[in-house]
Every structure is written in C-alpha cells, then in structure tokens.
N, C-alpha and C positions, 0 to 999 in steps of 0.2 A: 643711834640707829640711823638718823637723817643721813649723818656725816660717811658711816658706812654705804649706803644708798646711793649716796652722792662720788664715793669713789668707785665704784663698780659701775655705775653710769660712761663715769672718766674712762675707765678701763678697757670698757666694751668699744664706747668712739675713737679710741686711739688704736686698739685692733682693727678695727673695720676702716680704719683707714691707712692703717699701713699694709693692708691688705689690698685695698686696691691700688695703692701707689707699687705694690711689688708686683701684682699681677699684670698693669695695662704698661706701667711706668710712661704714663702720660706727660707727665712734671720731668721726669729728667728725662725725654725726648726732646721735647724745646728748647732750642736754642735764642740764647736771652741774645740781642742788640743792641749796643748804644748807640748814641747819637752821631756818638765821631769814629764808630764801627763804619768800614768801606766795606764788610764785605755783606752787607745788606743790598749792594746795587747789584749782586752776580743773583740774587734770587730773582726765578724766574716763574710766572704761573706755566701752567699745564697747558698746551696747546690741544684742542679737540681734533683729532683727525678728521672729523667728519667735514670741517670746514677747512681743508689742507689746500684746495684745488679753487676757493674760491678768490676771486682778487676785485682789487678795488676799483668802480669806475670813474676815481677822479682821478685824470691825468695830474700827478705830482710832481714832473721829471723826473730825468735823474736821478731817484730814490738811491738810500741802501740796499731795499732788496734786487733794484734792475742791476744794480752792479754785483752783489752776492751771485745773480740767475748769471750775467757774462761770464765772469772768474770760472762758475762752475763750467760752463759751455766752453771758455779758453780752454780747461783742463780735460776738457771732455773730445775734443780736436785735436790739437796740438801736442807736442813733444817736445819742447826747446830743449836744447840743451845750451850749456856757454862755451861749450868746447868744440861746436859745430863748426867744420874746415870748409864746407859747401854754404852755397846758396840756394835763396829759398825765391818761390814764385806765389803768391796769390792766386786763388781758383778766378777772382775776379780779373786781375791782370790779362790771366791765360786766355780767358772768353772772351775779352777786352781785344786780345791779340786774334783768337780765330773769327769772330765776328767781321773786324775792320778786314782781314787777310779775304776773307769768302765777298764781302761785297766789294774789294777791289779786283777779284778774281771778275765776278760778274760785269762789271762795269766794263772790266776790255775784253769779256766776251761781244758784248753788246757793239761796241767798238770797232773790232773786228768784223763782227756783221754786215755792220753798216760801209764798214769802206771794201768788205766783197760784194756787196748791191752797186757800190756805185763806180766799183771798178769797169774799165770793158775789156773784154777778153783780148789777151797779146794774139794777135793775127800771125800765125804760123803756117807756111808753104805745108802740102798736103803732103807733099814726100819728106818731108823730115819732121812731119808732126807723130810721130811712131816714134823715132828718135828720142825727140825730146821728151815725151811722157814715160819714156823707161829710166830717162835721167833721174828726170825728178821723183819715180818714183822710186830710186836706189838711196836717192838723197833723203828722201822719207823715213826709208829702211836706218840707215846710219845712223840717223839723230835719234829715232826711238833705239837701237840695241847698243848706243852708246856708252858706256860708263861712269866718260867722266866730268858728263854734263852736271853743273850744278842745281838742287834738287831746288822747286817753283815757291814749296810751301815754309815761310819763313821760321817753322817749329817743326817741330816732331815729336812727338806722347811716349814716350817709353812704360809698359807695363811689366812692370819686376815681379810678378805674383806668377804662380804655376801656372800648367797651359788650361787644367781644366774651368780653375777659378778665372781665368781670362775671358772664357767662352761662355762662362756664366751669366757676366756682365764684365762690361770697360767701360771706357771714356770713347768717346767718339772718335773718331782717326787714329785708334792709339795701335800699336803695335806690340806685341808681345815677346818677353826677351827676358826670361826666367831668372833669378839671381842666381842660381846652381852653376848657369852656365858661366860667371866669372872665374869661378874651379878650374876651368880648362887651361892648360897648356896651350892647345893650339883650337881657334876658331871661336873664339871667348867674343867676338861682334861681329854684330849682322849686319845687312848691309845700308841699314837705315843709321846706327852706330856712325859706320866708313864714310856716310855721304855726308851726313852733318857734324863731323868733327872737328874741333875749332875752326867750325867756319865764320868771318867778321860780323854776316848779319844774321844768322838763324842761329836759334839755341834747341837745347836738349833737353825737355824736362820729364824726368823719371816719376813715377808714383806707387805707393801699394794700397794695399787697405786699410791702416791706420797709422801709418808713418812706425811701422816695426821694422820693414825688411828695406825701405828705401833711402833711408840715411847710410846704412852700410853700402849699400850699391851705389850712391853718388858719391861717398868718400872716395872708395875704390877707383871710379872712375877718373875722379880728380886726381886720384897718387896718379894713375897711368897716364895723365895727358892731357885731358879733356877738360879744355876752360872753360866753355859754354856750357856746361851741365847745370842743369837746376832742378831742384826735387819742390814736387806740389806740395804746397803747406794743406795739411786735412786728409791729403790722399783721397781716393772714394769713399770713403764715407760719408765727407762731407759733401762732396758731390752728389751722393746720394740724397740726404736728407734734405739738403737744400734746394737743388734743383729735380733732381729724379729724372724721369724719361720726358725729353729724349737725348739729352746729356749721357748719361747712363742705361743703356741696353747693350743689345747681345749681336747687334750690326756690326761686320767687318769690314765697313764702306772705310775706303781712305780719305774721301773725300765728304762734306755736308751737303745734306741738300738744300734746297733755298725754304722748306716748310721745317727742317730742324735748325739754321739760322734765324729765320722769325721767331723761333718759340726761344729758341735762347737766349735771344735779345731781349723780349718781355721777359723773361722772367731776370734776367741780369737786372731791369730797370724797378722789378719789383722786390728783389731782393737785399737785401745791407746782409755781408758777411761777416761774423764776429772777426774782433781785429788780433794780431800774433801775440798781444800783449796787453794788459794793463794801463801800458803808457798811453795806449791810443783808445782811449774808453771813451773821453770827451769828443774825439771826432766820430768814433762811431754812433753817437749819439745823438750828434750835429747831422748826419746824415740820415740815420733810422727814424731821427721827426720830421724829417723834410717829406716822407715818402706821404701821400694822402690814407691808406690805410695803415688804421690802427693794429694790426696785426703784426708789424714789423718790432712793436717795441722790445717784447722779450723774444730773442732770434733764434730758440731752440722750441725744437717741434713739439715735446710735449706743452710747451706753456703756448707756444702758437694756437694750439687748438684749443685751448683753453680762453684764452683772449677770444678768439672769433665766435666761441658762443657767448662770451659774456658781452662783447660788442654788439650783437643784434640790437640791446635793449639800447632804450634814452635814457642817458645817464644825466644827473642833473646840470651839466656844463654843455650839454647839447637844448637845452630847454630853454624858450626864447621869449622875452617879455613881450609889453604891449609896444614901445618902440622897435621892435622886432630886433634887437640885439639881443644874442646869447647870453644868459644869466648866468652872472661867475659864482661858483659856488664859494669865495670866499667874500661876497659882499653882503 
C-alpha cells in the first residue's frame, strides 16, 4: 500500500510538471552560454524610452555616440556619390566668400566717398559746361546698358528648383533658373548663366533643396562647357537648419545689406558645419570644442536643443573647489 502511495505521488509530480513545461516552455526558451560562446556579447538590455532624449553632462570627447549623431547628420545632408564629374562648394566656403566680397564692396564705397569730399570741382567755361554734362552723361548711359561689361560680384547662386518653391524661400542673391529649362533647344541660359561662364575669377554655384535635382544640373552644365560651376554641398536645407533667416528668406535683393552681413557673419563664427565625410570627423571636432558654447557639440538641431536645456544646469566639471579650480570629475 505505502509503495503504491508512493508511486501515485510520482506520478501526479511528473504530470504537473510536464504540464507546465508544455504550457509556458520556460526551460526551452533559454538559451544556455558558455564561456567561450561570443555570441553572448551581441546581447543587449532593453533601453527605456522614456530616457531616449536625455544625455550626459560629462563632457567625454569624442565618444561613440558623437560620432554615431555626425554619420547620422552626414547621411542626413549630403549625397556623395564616387561617380560625381562636378564639384562641390561648402555652405561655409560660400559665406566665407560673400561676406569678405560685401565688406570689400563697402570698403571702396567708403573710398570713393572720401576721395569725392576731397576732390575740387574741374572748373569749366560756362558756355561749354552744357556740353560737357550731356557727355558724360551719355558715357553714363553706355556703361550701365552695356553688355559686355564684366559682372562686379565674384559668385553667382543659381537656384535649380521651380519658380514657385523659389519665391517661397532662397538663399540670398540667388537667382532662379528652373532645371526644366535645360530641356530647351533654344534659350536653355539666362543671362546670369552668359555673364559668368568660364570666367578666370568668379564661379557658379547651383543649389536645390536636398541635393536631388542639382547634381543633374551641374553635370549637365559641365557636358556643356561650364568649368566654373559648382553645386552647394546640403542645398537649402542645410542652410536652413543651420543658419535660417536671414540667410534664408523670401528677399529678391541681388545685393546684402550691411544688417544681413553682420548676422551672417556671427552666426558663421557661431556655427561648425558637419563635414562631407567621415574622414574629416577629427577636424570637425577640433573645431566644434574650440567654439566657447557647448551647444555646438552635437550639430543637428534636434540634439542642439536638447543640449541647451541640459546645459543650463552645473554639471559636476563646472563645480569649483576651495582653490577655486574646477573639480574634474575623474579625480
């Protein structure tokens, strides 16, 4: 009787437990590890979203994730390809170039001023002063309806996108010159095209809105002739994100004023633009710690804003001992 007892006992616990090993299969879910298993290092925990957006306030350099955040923002800009026949210009270059262009412009306005204050008037007989003032004023006529006078401004903006997106927002002095119009047989350039075509010292740079439509159009332009052409690396969008207005508005001025040169300048000096490549990670880096705000480190806008509210606080490498030196957080 005991022994009967005793295997009915057995019987029941060996039910009740192949029963919940078929029901959860707990035990053959797991997967077992050994020691000299590698693929133990690809397991990863669970990351909480809730904590997705926050970052850390010890400046570490250099990290994995600042270079993960560039890659993604290269990818996010740019378009390389290796079969590219054109060249490419930097937004930085460009500003670089219309900034120095507008204050040598100013400089020999000022110039000029100065040497008609202290010029003195050529003294002219009163009968042939009628004369002369119709001269020079025909010589006036001539040079402004002239042709094929060469143009002042050492670039030119070509905008490749349609006319309405043009007018929506450009780039400042740019001109508009639709890529449909290269279709044409006849009158395929305008006359901004004509003035600056392989000329020695001014070049041409094309642009769209995300580098879709203006690598076709700078190829093009290159089969046809044009060795000074060059296409904006980012297009406007990076323009946009980066610097915004008054870079970017809805102005048809050819010309800058001296209040949208000042702001472009500061923000040129406050800004590091992600670089074409990979290769140039270390200089961009070199340069985005040199700037004194910390907002520059990760150089896409959402993580920007992100940074400047976590920078308000004192982080512990901001916090200063009793010889008033900053406390390193690794001592």
């Amino acid at each position: 009787i005991i022994i009967t007892k005793w295997l009915q006992c057995l019987s029941k616990r060996m039910h009740s437990r192949k029963f919940l090993v078929q029901d959860s299969n707990t035990i053959n879910r797991l997967k077992k590890f050994s020691v000299s298993d590698r693929e133990i290092l690809d397991k990863r925990t669970k990351t909480n979203p809730r904590y997705t957006t926050v970052r850390a306030r010890t400046d570490t350099g250099f990290n994995t994730q600042r270079r993960q955040e560039l890659e993604h923002e290269i990818r996010k800009y740019y378009k390389v390809r290796n079969d590219e026949v054109f060249r490419r210009i930097s937004l930085a270059d460009l500003l670089q170039l219309m900034v120095a262009h507008s204050e040598r412009v100013d400089a020999a306005v000022c110039a000029d001023r100065d040497a008609e204050g202290d010029s003195v008037e050529m003294q002219v007989p009163l009968k042939y002063r009628d004369e002369v003032e119709c001269i020079i004023h025909q010589m006036d006529n001539v040079k402004i309806t002239s042709k094929t006078r060469s143009p002042e401004c050492p670039y030119v903006i070509i905008d490749v996108r349609p006319q309405n997106e043009y007018l929506t927002s450009h780039l400042a002095t740019a001109v508009n010159h639709p890529h449909s119009r290269l279709s044409r047989a006849v009158g395929w350039e305008c006359a901004e095209l004509l003035a600056y075509k392989n000329h020695p010292e001014f070049i041409i740079v094309a642009y769209d809105e995300g580098e879709d439509l203006a690598p076709e159009v700078v190829a093009t332009l290159q089969h046809r002739g044009y060795n000074n052409i060059f296409m904006l690396s980012g297009g406007l969008h990076l323009a946009r994100d980066k610097f915004g207005f008054p870079l970017v508005s809805d102005d048809s001025a050819l010309t800058l004023r001296p209040q949208v040169i000042s702001a472009i300048s500061q923000q040129l000096s406050d800004t590091v633009l992600p670089p074409l490549s990979m290769a140039d990670a270390s200089e961009w880096w070199a340069a985005a710690s040199k700037l004194p705000n910390a907002t520059t480190t990760p150089t896409d806008s959402g993580f920007t804003n992100i940074t400047r509210s976590v920078g308000q606080h004192t982080s512990r490498s901001q916090v200063k001992g009793k010889d008033g030196q900053p406390v390193r957080p690794w001592r």
